[in-house]
N, C-alpha and C positions, 0 to 999 in steps of 0.2 A: 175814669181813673187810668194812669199813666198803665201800659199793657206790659214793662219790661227795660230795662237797661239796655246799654248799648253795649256793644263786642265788649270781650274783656273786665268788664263791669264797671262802662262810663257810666256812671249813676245820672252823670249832669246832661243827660239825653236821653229822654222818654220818647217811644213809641206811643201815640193818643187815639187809640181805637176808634173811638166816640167822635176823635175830629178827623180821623185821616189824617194825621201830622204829625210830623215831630216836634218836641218840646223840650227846649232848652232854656236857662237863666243866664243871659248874657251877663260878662263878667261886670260888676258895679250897678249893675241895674235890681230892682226888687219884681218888677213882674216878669211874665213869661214868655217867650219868644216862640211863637207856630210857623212852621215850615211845611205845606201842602203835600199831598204825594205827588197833587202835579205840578210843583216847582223842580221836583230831583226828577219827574218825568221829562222837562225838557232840557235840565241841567245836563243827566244821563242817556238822553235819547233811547230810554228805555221804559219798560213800565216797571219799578221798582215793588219789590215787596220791602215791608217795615225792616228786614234785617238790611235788604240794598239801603236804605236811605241813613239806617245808623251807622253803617260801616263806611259811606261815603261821608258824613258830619266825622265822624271822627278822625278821618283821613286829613280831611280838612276844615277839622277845629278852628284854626286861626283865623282863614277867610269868610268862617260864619260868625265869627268872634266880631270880628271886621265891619260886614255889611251890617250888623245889627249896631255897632257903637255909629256907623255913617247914619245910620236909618235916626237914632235917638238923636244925635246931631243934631240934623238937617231940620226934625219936627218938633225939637224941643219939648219932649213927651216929660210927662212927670216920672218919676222913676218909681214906680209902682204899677204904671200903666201896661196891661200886656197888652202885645201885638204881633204881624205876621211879617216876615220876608218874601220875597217875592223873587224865580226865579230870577230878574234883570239886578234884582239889588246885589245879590249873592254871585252873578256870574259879575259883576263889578268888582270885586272885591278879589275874586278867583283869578281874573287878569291882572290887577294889582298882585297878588300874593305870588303868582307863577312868573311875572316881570318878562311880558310878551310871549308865553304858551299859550297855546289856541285851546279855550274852552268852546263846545260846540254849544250854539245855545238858542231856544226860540223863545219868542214873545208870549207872555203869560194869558 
């Protein structure tokens, strides 16, 4: 079971105890979207706790928006299918959204 909202009370981002991840519903999609703690660990070059990882999705909402509508894209998933991001997918998108600001970022 989802552990908690995110700052502020984003509802649409769960902390997932159970999985180590956060859990979002990408916009038009029906299933769920898991994000690791170690994708925001090499995202943030840190070791994040569940509040660092929601407070950075919500920061940047639109570039998880982002990599998850390229992710359904590219795989032609059913839209009911959950799945995960991966820090490279997300730091993709993070470059796109920041329009040549240096995201620091390692291989998953």
């Amino acid at each position: 079971m989802p552990e908690g909202a995110g700052p502020a009370g984003e509802a649409d981002a769960v902390w997932r105890g159970d999985l180590d991840a956060l859990e979002f519903v990408p916009a038009g999609h029906l299933g769920r979207c898991m994000v690791h703690r170690l994708a925001f660990r090499s995202l943030l070059r840190s070791a994040p706790g569940p509040e660092d990882c929601l407070t950075f999705f919500a920061r940047e909402r639109a570039a998880f928006q982002a990599a998850a509508r390229s992710k359904l894209t590219r795989t032609d998933m059913p839209s009911d299918r959950n799945f995960h991001l991966t820090s490279r997918d997300i730091a993709r998108a993070l470059r796109f959204a920041h329009c040549g600001e240096t995201v620091a970022v390692e291989a998953d």
